[in-house]
Structures are given as structure tokens and as C-alpha cells.
N, C-alpha and C positions, 0 to 999 in steps of 0.2 A: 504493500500500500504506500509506504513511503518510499519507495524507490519510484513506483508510478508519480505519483506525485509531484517530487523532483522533475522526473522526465517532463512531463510535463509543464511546471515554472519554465525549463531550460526552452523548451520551446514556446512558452510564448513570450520567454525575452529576447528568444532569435528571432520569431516574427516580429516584436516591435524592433529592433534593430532593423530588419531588413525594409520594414517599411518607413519605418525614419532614413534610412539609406535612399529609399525610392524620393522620399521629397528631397532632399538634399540633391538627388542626382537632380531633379528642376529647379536647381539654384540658375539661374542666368548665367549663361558663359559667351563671350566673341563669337563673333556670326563669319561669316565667308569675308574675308578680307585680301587683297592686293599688294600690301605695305607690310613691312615688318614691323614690329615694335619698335626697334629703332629708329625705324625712318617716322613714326608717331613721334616720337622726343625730338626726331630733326624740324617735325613738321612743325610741333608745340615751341622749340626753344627759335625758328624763325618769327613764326608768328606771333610769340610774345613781343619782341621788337617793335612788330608795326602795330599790334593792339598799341603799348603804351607810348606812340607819336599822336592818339586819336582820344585817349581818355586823361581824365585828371585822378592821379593817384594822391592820396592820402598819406599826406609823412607822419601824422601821429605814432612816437614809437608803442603808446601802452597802445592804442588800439592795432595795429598790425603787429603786435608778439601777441594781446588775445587770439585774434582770430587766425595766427599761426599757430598756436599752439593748439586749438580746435582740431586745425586743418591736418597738423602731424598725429596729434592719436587717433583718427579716419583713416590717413592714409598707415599709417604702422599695423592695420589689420590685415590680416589673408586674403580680405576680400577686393583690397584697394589694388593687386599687381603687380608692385613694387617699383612703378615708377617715381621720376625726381620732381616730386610734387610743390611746389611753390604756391604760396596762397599772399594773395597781395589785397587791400582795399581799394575800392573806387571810391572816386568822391560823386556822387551821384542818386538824387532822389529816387529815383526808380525800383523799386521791387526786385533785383534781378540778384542772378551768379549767375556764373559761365566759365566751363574749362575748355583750354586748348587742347589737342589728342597728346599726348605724353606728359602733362602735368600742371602744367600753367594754371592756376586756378586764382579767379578774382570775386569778389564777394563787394556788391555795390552798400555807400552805408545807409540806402532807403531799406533794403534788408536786415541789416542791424538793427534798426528803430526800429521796426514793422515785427521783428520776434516777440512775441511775449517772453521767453524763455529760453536760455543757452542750446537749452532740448533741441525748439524749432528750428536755431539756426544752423545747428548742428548737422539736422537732417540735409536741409538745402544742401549744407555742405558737403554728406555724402552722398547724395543724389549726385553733384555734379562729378565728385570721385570717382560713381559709380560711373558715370557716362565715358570716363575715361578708361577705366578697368576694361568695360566689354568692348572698348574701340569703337563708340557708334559713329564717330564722326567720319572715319576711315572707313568704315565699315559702307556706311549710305554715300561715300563717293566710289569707291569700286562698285556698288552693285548700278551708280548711276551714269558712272564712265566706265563699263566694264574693259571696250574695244582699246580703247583711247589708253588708258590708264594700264590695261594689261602690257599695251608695246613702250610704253612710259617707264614702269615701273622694272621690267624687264630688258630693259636699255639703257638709255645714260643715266636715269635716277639711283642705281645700282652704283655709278662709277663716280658721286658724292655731287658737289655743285650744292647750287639752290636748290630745295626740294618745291617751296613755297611760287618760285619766278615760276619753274615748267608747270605746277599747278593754275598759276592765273591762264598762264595761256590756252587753257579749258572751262576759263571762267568761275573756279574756284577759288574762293578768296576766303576773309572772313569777317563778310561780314552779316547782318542778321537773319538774313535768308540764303547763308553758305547751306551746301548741303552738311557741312563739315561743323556748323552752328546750331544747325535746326535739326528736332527729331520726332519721331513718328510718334502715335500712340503707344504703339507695343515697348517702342525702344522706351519711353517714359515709363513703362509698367516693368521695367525689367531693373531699368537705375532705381524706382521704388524699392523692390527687394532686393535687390543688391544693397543698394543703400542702408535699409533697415538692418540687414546683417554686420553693416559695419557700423550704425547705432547700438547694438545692442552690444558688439565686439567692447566697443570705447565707453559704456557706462549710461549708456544714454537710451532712454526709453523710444522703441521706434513710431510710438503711434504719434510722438509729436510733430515727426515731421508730416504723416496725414490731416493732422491736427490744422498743421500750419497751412496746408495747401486748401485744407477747404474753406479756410478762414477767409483768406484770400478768394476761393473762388465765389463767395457766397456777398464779397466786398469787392467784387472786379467791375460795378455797375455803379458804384458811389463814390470810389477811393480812386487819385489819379496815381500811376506809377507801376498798379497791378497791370493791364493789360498787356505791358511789353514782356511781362512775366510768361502770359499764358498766349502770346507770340510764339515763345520760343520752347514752352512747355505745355503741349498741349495735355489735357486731362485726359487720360485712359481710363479714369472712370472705378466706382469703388475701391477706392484708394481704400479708405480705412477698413474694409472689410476684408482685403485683400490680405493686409498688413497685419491685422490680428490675427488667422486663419494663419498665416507664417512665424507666429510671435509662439504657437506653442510646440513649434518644431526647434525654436532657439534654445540653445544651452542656457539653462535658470542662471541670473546673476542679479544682482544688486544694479542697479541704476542711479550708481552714485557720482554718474559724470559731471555734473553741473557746478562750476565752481562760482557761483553765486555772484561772478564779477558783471551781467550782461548790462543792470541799470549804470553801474560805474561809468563804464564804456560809453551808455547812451549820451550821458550828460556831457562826458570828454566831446563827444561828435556835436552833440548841439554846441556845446560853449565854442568851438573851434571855426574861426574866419576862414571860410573858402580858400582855396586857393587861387591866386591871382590869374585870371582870363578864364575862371569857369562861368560855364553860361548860367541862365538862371534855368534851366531845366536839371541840371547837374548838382545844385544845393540842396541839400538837406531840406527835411519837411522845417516849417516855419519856428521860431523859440518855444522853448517848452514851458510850460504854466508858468515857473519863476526862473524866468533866464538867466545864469550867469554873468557876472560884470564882464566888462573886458580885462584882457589879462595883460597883468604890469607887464613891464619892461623885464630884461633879462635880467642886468643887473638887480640886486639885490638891494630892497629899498628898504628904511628903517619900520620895524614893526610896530604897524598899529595895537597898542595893548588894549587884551580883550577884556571887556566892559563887567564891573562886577554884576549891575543887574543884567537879570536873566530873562528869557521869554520861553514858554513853550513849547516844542515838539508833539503831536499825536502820532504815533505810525502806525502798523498795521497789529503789531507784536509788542510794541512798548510804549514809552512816552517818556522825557527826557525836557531835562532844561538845559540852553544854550546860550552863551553871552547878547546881549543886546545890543551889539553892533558887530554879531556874524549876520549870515544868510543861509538858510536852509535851500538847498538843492538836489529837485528830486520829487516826483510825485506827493502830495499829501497822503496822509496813511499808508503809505507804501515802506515795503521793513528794509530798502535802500536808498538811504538818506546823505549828502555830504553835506556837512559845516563849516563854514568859512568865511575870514572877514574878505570885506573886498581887496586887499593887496596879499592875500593868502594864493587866490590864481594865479599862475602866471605863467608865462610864455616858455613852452617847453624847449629844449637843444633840437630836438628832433623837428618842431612843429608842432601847433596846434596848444593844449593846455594840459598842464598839470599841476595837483594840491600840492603847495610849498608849508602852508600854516592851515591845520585845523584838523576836520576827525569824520573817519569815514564810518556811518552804521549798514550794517547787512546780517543777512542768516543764509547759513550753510545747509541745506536741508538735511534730513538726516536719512543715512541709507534705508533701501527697502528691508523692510524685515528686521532691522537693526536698531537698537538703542543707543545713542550719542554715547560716547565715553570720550570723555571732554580731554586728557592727556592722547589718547589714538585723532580724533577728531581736528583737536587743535595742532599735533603733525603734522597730517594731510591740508591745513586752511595754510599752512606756511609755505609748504612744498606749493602750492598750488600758486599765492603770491609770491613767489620765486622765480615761476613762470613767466611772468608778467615783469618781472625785475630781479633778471639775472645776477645784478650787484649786490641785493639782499643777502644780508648776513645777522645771524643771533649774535648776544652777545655772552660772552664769559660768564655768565652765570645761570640759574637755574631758574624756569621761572617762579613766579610768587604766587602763592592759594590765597585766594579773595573770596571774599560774600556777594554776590551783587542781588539785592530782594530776596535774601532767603534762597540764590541757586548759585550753586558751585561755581568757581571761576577762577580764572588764570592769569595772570599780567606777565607778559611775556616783550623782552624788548628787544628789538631788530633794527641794523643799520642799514642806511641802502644811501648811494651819492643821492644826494640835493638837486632839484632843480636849480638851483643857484650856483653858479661852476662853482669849482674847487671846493666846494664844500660837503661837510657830511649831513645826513637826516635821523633823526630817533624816527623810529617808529613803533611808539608802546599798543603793543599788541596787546586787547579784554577779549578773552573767550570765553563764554557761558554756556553750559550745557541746561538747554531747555528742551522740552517733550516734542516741541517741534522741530530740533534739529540744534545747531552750533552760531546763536547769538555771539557775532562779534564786532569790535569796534576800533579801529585804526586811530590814534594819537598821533598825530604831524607836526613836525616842525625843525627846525635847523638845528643843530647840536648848539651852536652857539648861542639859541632862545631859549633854547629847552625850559629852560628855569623861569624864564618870563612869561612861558603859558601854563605852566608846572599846576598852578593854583583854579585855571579855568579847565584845563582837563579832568582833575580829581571834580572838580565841583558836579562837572556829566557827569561823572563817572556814580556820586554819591546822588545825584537824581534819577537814575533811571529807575523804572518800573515797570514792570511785565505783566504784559494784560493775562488775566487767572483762565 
């Protein structure tokens, strides 16, 4: 009886084996293709060249190492191919991303603002990953120059030159109605689960990126900027139903990709002046509820001391008092809030803005399935802004156990270069472990001030309170 028994467990864990093998073997894989993989990287690293003679890039350094850093743990899964993936921003209202055939990937920042959540942009991002993985772009110019491109590609394209020059002279180029830009339904349904496989690979829940697309698609009649979206990505249609029916074929994991930096980001992109000779179709959506000042000058101006009274914060998770000649920036009620007096912004080395004086609030959500443990938690929130600023560094000592409202907490302190040249930064790291996840709060300012906002940091620090 127990040896029947047995026999049979073993068999029906080899029938699910074999039939989780069968869906996996319909993972999306390259269609009939012309080109090598190689000649996709020749084809991607030319035509990244003439893309950026035609678009305006974005020099912010924190927002192009975020959305680098998105873009390598996509591409570092199985599913991405293992080409030389490059992810750059645009500066540009519009809804979009778009990759070149072997890597190139740009990510406009009307897509930025338009995520609700690192999730959704995530997904975009390996949607377009995906599109490069299965080669659609190479893929729908061989099946649409078969003749042409067969004695092309089997003659002097083989013997190196321009790959992109003998391409135009077939009328293939790139731009938005390339065959090499644009893709079919099916090819949209195929970077879907490809995509989603490398959401769920890098930590990130895949229905967001369905999530995101019908967001969009159900906003493509009232919102400008979506349309050129769904240009160049047409809907294949039950995306979300598509995407869960795949989600219980995935290997179970925590979805703890989200590093809670997306509203930071938003506000860097709002506060930050165009770039010179962009048009106005190319700008960011309009200022956000409480716009940012303009930001000082490089040099390093004498610090305005922060105001003993204080004024209120409400957010979504806490509520907080802040000196009376900061500015709160950032949604109201929202649990991603920066503090700042107006010479606290200021004009980054890279471009665009960065907080020199003041204090950033956010929450880490907390893994699936998992209970915060504020020493493993608060690890992983440093490693993560590390990401984002390589120069970070802890310092020599251990951090300090704090109360913050009756829950656990950490003060943890970190150096990282100054916006201000030559100079260094504290940055006193608060971590709280709350039920929803890793409450934490950034302390800013020049090593040289430290001491001069020392008394307006602790005073937040002693107001806050956590909604029950």
C-alpha cells in the first residue's frame, strides 16, 4: 500500500513537472531572423548615435543611475539574452520607451511621472528588454525585406562597414514607423510574457506592468502623451488575464523589488529646467501641486538657519512637524515627502537638482509574506541608496537603537560627496520598523553644518507620529 502510494506521489510530481515543462517550452523565443546577434549590437550601437542627434537627453545623475539601475537587474535575468544593455532618459512629455535591436534602451520622463509605482515602470522596462531579447525588430525587417536583405546580409554586411547606411538604402531607418521601431500585436503579446518573466526574475510583481498599460489604455482619450504610446504598442489585448494565467507557472518569490525611491525621482524631474533648445512638446507635464524653488547656484551659499517654529506635515502613514521657513515637497498625504528651505536645492555637477540641506521621508514596503526586521531591512534600504550614490559610505560606528512613537528604530549615519564641490555630506539615516513595511527618513546637510541643523533634525525627528 505504501509503496503504491509512493508510486504514485512520484508520478504525479512527474506529470506536474512535465506539464510545467510544457508551458515553459511557450515561453517566447526569436522568430526567423536574417542578422546575427551581432550585427543587432552593430545595428543598436549605430543607431544609438543618430537617435541621440534627434532627442534631448536628460543629464540628471540620481535620475539616470535610478533608472539604470532598474534597467541592469531586467537585463541581469535569463530572460533579457545577455546583450550590452544601456538605459539612458529622455527628456520628453510623452508616454513612451523604446529599445534599439542589441541594447540601447531609453525611457522618456513623461513615463517616469505617468508610473504610479517603480512596479509599472519597471514592467515598460522589460517589455522593451523583452522586445530586444526575441529580436522583433530584426526579426519584422527580414520577414519584410526577405529578397533584398537575404543578398545584403549575405554579402558585404558580413564583410563589417555600416550596417545602418546599406539599411537606409531599403528605406529602413529609425524612425517611428521603422519596421525595426514598430510591432505587431502578437510581437506585443510575446515582450508581455517575456517581460513578466523578467518582473518576477528582478523582484517585481508582473501584473503591474498590465496594470500600467490599461491604465493608460482606459486614459488614451483624455491624457495627451499616451497615444504615441499605443503608436508604437499596439494592444494584443487581455493583457492582465494573460499575465496572471503565467504568474502561477513562475517560480514563488517575494516581490520585494521596489526601492521606494520613484516619488524622489518625480520631484528631481519636475524641479529640473529643460534642457536648452527643447521644444515644448519635449517638457515634462506642467509643476506639481507645490513646485520647487529654483535651485541656487553651485557655489555654496551661506545657510539659511532653520526657523524654531514649526508647521505641520499630514502624510499618508505619519505626521511630522517641520521648521517654518522649509517647504514640503511632494504630494499631500503621500508617505514620500522632501523638506527643504529654499537654498537647501541646488544645482547638481551632473544637471538638473539635488537636496544639499534638509530631510527626505518614504517607506520601504515590506516583503510578501514577510515581516520587517528592521536590522535585515534597514541593510537592504542602504544597499539600495548606494545604488543611486555610489560615493555612499557608513561610518565607523554602529548604529544607535531609538524609540520613534513606541516602534523600534535605528539612526544610522552615512557619508556621501556634497552637492557642493569639495565637500562632504552626513546623511543621518531613521529606520522604523512599522506593520507596513520600513518607515525611513534621510537627514541632509554639509558636514561643515551638521551642527547648525543638528537641533531642527532631532526636533522631526521627536514629532513624528504614526497613524494607528
Amino acid at each position: 500500500m505504501i509503496a503504491n502510494r509512493a508510486r504514485h506521489v512520484a508520478l504525479a510530481l512527474l506529470a506536474l513537472l512535465i506539464a510545467n515543462q510544457a508551458v515553459f517550452a511557450k515561453r517566447p523565443k526569436p522568430g526567423f531572423n536574417l542578422f546575427s546577434k551581432e550585427q543587432d549590437v552593430q545595428i543598436g550601437q549605430e543607431g544609438m548615435k543618430e537617435i541621440e542627434k534627434t532627442v534631448k537627453l536628460m543629464k540628471n545623475r540620481e535620475v539616470n543611475e535610478y533608472v539604470r539601475s532598474i534597467g541592469e537587474r531586467l537585463a541581469a535575468t535569463s530572460e533579457a539574452g545577455g546583450y550590452p544593455y544601456t538605459f539612458k532618459v529622455v527628456w520628453d512629455d510623452s508616454i513612451n520607451a523604446f529599445a534599439l535591436p542589441g541594447g540601447p534602451t531609453y525611457v522618456n520622463t513623461g513615463l517616469i511621472l505617468a508610473a504610479d509605482n517603480e512596479g509599472q515602470l519597471a514592467g515598460v522596462m522589460g517589455h522593451e528588454i523583452a522586445h530586444v531579447a526575441l529580436r522583433h525588430g530584426t526579426n519584422q525587417a527580414s520577414k519584410a525585406n526577405l529578397l533584398q536583405l537575404g543578398a545584403m546580409v549575405g554579402g558585404s554586411m558580413l564583410g563589417g562597414g555600416s550596417i545602418t547606411g546599406q539599411l537606409a538604402q531599403l528605406g529602413i531607418g529609425f524612425g517611428a514607423n521603422s519596421v525595426l521601431m514598430k510591432f505587431s500585436r502578437n510581437a506585443e503579446r510575446d515582450a508581455d510574457l517575456l517581460g513578466a518573466y523578467m518582473m518576477a526574475q528582478a523582484g517585481y510583481n508582473p501584473l503591474e506592468a498590465a496594470r500600467f498599460f490599461e491604465k493608460l489604455e482606459a486614459e488614451a482619450g483624455n491624457r495627451s502623451g499616451v497615444a504615441q504610446f499605443f503608436s508604437s504598442h499596439p494592444n494584443p489585448g487581455n493583457r492582465t488575464e494573460r499575465i496572471e494565467k503565467e504568474i502561477q507557472y513562475m517560480e514563488r518569490r517575494s516581490y520585494d523589488g521596489d526601492t521606494g525611491q520613484l516619488e524622489r525621482i518625480k520631484a528631481i524631474i519636475r524641479g529640473a529646467a529643460p534642457p536648452e533648445g527643447t521644444a515644448p512638446g519635449q517638457q515634462p507635464p506642467g509643476p506639481p501641486p507645490q513646485e520647487p524653488p529654483q535651485a541656487a547656484p553651485a557655489p555654496q551659499q551661506p545657510a539659511t538657519a532653520p526657523s524654531s517654529r514649526q508647521q505641520a506635515y499630514q502624510g499618508r502613514e505619519f505626521q511630522l512637524a517641520y521648521p517654518e521657513n522649509w517647504r514640503a515637497f511632494g504630494q499631500d498625504g503621500q508617505v514620500s515627502v522632501t523638506f527643504a528651505p529654499e537654498d537647501g536645492i541646488v544645482q547638481a555637477q551632473g544637471g538638473g537638482t539635488a537636496i544639499a540641506r534638509g530631510a527626505v521621508a518614504n517607506m520601504m514596503a515590506a516583503s510578501r509574506g514577510q515581516s520587517v526586521n528592521l536590522e535585515r531591512d534597514t541593510g537592504r534600504l542602504i544597499e539600495q541608496l548606494r545604488q543611486g550614490n555610489p560615493g555612499m559610505k557608513a561610518a565607523n560606528r554602529q548604529p544607535r537603537a531609538i524609540t520613534v512613537d513606541g516602534s523600534p528604530g535605528l539612526l544610522t549615519t552615512l557619508y556621501s560627496p556634497s552637492p557642493f564641490p569639495g565637500q562632504t555630506e552626513v546623511d543621518m539615516l531613521l529606520t522604523v520598523a512599522r506593520p507596513q513595511g520600513l518607515y525611513y527618513m534621510v537627514f541632509i546637510a554639509p558636514q561643515s553644518e551638521f551642527r547648525q541643523h543638528q537641533a531642527a533634525f532631532e526636533s522631526i525627528l521627536r514629532s513624528i507620529k504614526f497613524s494607528q
